[in-house]
C-alpha positions as CSV (number, residue, x, y, z in Angstrom):
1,X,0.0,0.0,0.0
2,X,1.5,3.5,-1.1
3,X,-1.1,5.7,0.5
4,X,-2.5,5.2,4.2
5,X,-6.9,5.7,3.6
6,X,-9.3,6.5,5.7
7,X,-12.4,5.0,5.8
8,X,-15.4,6.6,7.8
9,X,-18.4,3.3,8.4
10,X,-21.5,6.3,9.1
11,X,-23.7,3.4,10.3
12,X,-21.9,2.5,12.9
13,X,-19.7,5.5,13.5
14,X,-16.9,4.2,13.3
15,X,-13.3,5.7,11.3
16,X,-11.2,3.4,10.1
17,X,-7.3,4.4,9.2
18,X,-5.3,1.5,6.9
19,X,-1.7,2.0,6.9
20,X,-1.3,-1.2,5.6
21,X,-2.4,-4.2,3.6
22,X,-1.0,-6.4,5.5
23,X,-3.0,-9.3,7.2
24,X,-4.5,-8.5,11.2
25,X,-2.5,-10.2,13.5
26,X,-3.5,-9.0,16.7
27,X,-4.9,-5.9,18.2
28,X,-3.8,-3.8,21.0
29,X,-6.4,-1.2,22.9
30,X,-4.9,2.1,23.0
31,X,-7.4,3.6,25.1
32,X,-11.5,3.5,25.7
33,X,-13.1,3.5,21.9
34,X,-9.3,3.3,20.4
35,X,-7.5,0.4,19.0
36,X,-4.2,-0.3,16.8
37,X,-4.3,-3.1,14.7
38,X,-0.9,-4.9,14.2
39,X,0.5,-7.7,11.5
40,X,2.1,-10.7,12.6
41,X,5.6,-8.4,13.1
42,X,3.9,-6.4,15.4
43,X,3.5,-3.6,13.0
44,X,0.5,-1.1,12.7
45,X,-1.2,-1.5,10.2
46,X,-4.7,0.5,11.0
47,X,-6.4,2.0,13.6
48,X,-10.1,2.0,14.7
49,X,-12.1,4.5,16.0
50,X,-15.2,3.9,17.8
51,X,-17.7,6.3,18.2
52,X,-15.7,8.4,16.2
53,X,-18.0,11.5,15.4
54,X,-18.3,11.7,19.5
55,X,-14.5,11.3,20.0
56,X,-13.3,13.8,17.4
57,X,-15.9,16.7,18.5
58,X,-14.6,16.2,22.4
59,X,-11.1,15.6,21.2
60,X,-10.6,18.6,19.0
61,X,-13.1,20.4,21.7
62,X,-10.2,20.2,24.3
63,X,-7.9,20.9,21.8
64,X,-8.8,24.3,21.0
65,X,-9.9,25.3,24.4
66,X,-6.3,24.3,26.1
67,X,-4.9,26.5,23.1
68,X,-7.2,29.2,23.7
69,X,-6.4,29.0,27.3
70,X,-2.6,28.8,26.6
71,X,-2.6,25.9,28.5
72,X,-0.3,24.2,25.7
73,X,2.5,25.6,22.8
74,X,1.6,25.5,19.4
75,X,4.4,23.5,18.9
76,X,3.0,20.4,20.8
């Protein structure tokens, strides 16, 4: 695979990232709703997002208020 794609499953609300063609091997929760998927090396090779229109609005919610608040650098 040249390109990573995103896939976005409305339905179900759930965003799908594919770095890779490669086979699922095992997957590894990154946190609540978040999981990386890896090949048999160990390698990412996508990540799912569930509840993904939820996530994103809270996510880039906090984003902009701790930048707004100058509670981070815009270099972060």
């Amino acid at each position: 695979m040249n390109k990573p794609k995103l896939f976005y499953f409305e339905k179900e609300d759930i965003l799908h990232l594919v770095v890779s063609d490669d086979k699922e091997a095992n997957s590894v929760e990154l946190s609540p709703n978040i999981t990386a998927e890896l090949n048999e090396k160990g390698e990412l090779i996508g990540i799912e997002v569930l509840n993904a229109s939820i996530y994103l609005r809270d996510f880039l919610m906090e984003t902009a208020q701790a930048r707004l608040l100058n509670l981070t650098s815009p270099e972060r």
